[in-house]
Jmol script that loads the backbone (N, CA, C; Angstrom):
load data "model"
ATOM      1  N   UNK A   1       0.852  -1.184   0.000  1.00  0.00           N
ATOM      2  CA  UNK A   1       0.000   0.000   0.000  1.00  0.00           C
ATOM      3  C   UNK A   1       0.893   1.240   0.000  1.00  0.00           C
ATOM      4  N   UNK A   2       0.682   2.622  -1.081  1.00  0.00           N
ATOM      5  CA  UNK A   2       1.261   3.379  -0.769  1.00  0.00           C
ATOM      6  C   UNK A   2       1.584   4.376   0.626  1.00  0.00           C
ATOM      7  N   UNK A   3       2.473   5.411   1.015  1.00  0.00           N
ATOM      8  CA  UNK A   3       1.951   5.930   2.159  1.00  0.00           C
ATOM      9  C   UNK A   3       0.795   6.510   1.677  1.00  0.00           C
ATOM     10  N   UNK A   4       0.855   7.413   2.976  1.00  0.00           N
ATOM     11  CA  UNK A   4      -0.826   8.457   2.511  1.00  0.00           C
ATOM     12  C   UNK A   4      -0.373   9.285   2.501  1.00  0.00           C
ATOM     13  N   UNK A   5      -1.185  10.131   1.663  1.00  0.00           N
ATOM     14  CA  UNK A   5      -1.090  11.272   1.048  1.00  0.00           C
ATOM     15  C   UNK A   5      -1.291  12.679   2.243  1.00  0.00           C
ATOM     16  N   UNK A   6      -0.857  13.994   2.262  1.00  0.00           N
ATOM     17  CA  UNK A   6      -0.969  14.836   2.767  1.00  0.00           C
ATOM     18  C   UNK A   6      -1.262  15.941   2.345  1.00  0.00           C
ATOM     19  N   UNK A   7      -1.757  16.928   2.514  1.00  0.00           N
ATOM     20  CA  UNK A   7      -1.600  18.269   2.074  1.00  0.00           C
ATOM     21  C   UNK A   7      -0.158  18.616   2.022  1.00  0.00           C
ATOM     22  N   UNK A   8       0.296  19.418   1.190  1.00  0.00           N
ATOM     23  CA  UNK A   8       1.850  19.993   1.230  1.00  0.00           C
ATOM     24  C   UNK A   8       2.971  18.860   0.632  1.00  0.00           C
ATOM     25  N   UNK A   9       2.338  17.608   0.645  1.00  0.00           N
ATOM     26  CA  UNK A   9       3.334  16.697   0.506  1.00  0.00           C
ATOM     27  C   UNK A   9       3.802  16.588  -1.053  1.00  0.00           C
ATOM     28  N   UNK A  10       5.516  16.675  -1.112  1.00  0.00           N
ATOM     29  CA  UNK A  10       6.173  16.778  -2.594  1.00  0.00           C
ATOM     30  C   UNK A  10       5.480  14.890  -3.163  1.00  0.00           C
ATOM     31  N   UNK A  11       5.355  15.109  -4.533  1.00  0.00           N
ATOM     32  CA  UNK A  11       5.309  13.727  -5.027  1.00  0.00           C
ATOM     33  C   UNK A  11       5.766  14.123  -6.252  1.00  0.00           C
ATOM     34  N   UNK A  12       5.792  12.805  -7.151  1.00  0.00           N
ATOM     35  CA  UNK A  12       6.859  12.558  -8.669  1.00  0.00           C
ATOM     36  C   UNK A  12       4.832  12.952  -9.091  1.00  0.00           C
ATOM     37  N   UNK A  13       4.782  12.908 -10.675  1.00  0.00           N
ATOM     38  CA  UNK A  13       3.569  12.779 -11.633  1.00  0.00           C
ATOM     39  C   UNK A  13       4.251  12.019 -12.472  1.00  0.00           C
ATOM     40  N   UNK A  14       4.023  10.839 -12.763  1.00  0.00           N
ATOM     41  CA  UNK A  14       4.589  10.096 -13.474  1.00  0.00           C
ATOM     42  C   UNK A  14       3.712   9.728 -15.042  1.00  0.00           C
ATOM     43  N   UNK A  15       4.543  10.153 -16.138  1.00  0.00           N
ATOM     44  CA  UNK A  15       3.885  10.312 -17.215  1.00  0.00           C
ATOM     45  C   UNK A  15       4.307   9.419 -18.009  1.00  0.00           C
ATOM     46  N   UNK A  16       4.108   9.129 -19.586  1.00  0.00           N
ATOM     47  CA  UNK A  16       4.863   7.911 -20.396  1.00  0.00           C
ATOM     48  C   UNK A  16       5.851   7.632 -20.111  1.00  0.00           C
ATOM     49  N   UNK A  17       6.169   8.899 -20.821  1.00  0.00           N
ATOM     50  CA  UNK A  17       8.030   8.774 -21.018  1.00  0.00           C
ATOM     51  C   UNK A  17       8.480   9.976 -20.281  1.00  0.00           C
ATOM     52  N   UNK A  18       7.956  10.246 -18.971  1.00  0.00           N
ATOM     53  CA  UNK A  18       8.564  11.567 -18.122  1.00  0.00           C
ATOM     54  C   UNK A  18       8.069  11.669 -17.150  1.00  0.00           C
ATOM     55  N   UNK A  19       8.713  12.394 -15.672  1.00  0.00           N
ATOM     56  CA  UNK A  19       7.977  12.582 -14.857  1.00  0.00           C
ATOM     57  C   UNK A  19       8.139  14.098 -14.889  1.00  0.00           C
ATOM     58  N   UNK A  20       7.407  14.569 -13.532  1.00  0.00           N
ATOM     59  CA  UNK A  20       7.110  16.137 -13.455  1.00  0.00           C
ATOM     60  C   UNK A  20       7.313  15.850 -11.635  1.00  0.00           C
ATOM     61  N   UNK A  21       7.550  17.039 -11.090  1.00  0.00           N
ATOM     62  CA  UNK A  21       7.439  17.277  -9.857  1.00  0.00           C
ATOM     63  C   UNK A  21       6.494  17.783  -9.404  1.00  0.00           C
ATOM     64  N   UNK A  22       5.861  17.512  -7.843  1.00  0.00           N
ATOM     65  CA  UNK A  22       4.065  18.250  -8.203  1.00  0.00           C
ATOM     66  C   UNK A  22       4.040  18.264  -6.233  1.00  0.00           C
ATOM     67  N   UNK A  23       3.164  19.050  -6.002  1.00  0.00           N
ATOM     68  CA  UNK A  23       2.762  19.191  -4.292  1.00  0.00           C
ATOM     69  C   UNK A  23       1.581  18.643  -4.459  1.00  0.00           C
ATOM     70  N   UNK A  24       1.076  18.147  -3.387  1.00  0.00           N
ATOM     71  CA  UNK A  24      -0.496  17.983  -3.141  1.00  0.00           C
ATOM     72  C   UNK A  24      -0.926  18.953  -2.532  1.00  0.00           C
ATOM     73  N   UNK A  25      -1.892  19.668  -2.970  1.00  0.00           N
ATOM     74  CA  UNK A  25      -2.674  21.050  -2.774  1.00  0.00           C
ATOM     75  C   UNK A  25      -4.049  20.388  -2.052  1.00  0.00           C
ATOM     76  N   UNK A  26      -4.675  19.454  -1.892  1.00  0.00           N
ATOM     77  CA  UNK A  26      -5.952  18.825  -1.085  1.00  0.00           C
ATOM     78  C   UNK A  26      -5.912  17.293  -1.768  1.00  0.00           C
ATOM     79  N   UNK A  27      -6.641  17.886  -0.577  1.00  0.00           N
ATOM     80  CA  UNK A  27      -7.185  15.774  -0.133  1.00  0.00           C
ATOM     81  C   UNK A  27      -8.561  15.720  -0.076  1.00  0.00           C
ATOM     82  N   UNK A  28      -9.377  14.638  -0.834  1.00  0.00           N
ATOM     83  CA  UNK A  28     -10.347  14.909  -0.769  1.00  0.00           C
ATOM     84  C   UNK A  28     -11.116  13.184  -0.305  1.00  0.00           C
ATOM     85  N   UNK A  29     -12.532  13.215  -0.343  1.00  0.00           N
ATOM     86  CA  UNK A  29     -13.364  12.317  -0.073  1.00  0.00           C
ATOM     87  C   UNK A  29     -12.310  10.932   1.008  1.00  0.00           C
ATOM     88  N   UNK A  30     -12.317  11.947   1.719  1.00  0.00           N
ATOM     89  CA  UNK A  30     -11.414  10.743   2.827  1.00  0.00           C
ATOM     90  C   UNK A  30     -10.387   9.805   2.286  1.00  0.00           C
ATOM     91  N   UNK A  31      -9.165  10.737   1.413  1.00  0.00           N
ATOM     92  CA  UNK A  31      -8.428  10.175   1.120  1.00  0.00           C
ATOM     93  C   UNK A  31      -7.797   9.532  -0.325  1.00  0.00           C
ATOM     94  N   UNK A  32      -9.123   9.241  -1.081  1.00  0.00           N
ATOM     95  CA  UNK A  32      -9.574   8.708  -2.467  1.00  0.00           C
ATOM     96  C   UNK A  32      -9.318   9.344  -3.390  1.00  0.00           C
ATOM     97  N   UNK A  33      -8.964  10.971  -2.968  1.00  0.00           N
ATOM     98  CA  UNK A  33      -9.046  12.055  -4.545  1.00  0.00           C
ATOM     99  C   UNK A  33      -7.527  12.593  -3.868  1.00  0.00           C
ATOM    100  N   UNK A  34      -7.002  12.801  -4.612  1.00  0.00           N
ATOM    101  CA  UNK A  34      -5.427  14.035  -4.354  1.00  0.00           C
ATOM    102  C   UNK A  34      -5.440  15.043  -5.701  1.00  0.00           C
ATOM    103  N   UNK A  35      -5.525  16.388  -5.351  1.00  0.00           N
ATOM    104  CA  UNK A  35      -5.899  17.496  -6.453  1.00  0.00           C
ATOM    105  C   UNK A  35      -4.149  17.597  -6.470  1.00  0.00           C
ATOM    106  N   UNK A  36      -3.395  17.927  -7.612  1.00  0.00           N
ATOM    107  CA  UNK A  36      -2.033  17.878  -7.406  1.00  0.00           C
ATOM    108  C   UNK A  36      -1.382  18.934  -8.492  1.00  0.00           C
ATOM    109  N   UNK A  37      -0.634  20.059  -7.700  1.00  0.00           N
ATOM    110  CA  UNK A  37      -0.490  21.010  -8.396  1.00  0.00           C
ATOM    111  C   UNK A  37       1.198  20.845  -8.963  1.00  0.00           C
ATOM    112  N   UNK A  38       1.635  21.008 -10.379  1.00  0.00           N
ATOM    113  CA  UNK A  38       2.778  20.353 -11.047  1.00  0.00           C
ATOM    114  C   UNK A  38       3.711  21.326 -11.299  1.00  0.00           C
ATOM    115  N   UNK A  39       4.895  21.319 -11.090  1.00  0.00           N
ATOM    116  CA  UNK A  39       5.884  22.040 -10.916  1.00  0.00           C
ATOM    117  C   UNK A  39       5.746  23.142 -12.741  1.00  0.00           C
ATOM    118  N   UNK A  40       4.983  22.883 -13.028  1.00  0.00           N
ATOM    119  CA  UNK A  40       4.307  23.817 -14.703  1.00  0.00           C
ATOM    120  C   UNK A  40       2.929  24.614 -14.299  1.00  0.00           C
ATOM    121  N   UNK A  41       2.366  24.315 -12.964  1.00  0.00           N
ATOM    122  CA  UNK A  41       1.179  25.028 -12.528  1.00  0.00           C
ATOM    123  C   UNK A  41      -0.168  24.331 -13.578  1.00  0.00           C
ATOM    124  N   UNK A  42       0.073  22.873 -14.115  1.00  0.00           N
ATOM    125  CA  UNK A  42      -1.181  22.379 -14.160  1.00  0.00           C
ATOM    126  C   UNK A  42      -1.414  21.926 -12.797  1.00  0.00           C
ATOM    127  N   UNK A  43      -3.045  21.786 -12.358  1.00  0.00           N
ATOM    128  CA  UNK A  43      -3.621  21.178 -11.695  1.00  0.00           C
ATOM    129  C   UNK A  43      -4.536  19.661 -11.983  1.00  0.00           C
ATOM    130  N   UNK A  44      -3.864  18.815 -11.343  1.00  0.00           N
ATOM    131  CA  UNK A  44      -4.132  17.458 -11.771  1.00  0.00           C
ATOM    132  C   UNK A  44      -5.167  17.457 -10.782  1.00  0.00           C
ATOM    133  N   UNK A  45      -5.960  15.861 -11.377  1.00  0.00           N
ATOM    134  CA  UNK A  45      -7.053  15.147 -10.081  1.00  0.00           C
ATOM    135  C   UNK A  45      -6.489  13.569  -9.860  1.00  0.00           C
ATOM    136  N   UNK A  46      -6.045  12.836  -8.995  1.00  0.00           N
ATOM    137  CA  UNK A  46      -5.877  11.623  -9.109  1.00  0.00           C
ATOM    138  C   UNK A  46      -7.027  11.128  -8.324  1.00  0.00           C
ATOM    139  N   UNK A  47      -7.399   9.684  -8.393  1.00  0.00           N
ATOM    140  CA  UNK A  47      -7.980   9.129  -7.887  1.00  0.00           C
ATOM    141  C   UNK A  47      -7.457   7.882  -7.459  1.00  0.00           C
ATOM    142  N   UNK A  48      -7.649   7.082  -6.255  1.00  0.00           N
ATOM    143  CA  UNK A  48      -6.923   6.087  -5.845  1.00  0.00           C
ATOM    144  C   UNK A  48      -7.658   4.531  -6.424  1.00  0.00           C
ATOM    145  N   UNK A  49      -6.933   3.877  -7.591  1.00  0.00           N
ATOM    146  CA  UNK A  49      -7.409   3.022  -7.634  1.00  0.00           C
ATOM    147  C   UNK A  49      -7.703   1.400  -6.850  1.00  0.00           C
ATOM    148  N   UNK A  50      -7.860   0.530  -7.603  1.00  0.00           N
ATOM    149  CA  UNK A  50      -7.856  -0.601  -6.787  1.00  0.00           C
ATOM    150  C   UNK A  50      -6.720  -1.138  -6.193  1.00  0.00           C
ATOM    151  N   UNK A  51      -5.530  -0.740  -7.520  1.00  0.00           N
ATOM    152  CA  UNK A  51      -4.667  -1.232  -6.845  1.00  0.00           C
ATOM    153  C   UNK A  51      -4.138  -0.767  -6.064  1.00  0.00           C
ATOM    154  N   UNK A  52      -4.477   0.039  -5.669  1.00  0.00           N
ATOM    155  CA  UNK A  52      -3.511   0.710  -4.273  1.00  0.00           C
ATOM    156  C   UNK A  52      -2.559   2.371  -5.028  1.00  0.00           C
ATOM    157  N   UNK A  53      -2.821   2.462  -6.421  1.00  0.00           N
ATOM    158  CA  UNK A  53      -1.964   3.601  -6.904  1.00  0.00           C
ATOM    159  C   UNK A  53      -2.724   4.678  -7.149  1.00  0.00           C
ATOM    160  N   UNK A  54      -2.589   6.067  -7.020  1.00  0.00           N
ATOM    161  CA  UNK A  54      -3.120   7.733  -7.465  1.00  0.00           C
ATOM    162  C   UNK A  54      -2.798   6.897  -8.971  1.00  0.00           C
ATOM    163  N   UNK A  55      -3.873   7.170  -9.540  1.00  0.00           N
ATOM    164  CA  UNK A  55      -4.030   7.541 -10.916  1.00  0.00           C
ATOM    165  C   UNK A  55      -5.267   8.806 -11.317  1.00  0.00           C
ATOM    166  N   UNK A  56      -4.456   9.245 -12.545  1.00  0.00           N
ATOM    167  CA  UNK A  56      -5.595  10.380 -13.696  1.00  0.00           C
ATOM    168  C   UNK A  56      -6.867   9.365 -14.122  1.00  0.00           C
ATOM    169  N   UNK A  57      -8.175   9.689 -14.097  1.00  0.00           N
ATOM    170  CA  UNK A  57      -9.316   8.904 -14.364  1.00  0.00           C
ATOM    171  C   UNK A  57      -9.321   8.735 -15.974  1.00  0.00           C
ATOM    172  N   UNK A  58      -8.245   9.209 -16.688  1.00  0.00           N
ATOM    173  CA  UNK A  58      -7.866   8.827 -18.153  1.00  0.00           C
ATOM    174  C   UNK A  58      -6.580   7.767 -18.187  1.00  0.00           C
ATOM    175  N   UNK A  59      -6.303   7.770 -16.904  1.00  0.00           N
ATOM    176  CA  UNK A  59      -4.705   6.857 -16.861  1.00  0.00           C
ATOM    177  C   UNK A  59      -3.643   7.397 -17.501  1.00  0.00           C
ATOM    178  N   UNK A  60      -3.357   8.510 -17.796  1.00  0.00           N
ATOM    179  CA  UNK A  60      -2.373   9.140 -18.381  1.00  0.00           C
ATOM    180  C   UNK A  60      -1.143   9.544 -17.408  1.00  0.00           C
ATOM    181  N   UNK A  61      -1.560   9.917 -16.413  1.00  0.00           N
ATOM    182  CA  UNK A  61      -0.457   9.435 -15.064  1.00  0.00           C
ATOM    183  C   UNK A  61      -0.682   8.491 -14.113  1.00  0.00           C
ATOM    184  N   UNK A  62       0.554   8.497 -13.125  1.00  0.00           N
ATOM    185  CA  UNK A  62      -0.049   8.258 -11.643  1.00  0.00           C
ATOM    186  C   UNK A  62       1.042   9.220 -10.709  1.00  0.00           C
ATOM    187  N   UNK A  63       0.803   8.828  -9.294  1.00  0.00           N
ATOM    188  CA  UNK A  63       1.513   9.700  -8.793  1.00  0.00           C
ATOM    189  C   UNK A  63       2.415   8.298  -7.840  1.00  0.00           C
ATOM    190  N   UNK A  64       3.986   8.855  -7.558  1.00  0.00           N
ATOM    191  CA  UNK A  64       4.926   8.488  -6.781  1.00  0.00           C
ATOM    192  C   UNK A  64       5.043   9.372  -5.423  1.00  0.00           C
ATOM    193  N   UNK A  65       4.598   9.202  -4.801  1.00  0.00           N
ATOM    194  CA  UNK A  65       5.064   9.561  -3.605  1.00  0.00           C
ATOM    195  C   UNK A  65       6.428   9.491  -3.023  1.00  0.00           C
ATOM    196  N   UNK A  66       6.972  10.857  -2.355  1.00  0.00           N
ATOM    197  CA  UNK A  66       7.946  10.955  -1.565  1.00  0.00           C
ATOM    198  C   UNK A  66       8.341  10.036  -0.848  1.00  0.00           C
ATOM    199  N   UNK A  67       8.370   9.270  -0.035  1.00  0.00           N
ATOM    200  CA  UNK A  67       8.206   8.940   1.491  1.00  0.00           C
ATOM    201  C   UNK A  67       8.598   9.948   2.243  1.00  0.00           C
ATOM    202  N   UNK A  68      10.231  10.440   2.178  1.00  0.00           N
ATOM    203  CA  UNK A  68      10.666  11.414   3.225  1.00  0.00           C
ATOM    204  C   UNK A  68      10.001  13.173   2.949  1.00  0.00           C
ATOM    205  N   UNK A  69       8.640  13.143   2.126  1.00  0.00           N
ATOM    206  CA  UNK A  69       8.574  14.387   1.681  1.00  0.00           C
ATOM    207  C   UNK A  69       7.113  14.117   2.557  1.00  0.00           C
TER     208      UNK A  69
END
end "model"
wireframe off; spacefill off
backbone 0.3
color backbone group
């Protein structure tokens, strides 16, 4: 299971062939949604799937979490 997510907390956005650097700006529905703002000032939505990973509800990313962040 990943850690959990926080407000403020640094994470990777992990894309095809690239990642991006991004904060989590909110947390939402107890945990399930992370709104994630990207070192380019898009604002992403992930959602936590089954398997246990933040993904885009198009699957075009997911997110890596820090641990020490």
């Amino acid at each position: 299971m990943p850690p959990l997510l926080r407000e403020g907390a640094d994470v990777t956005v992990v894309w095809l062939g690239t990642t991006e650097l991004g904060v989590v700006e909110r947390i939402e529905d107890e945990g399930r949604v992370a709104v994630v703002v990207t070192e380019h000032g898009e604002v992403l939505r992930f959602v936590l799937m089954a398997s246990a990973d933040y993904c885009t509800v198009d699957r075009s990313a997911r997110l890596r979490v820090d641990v020490n962040g």
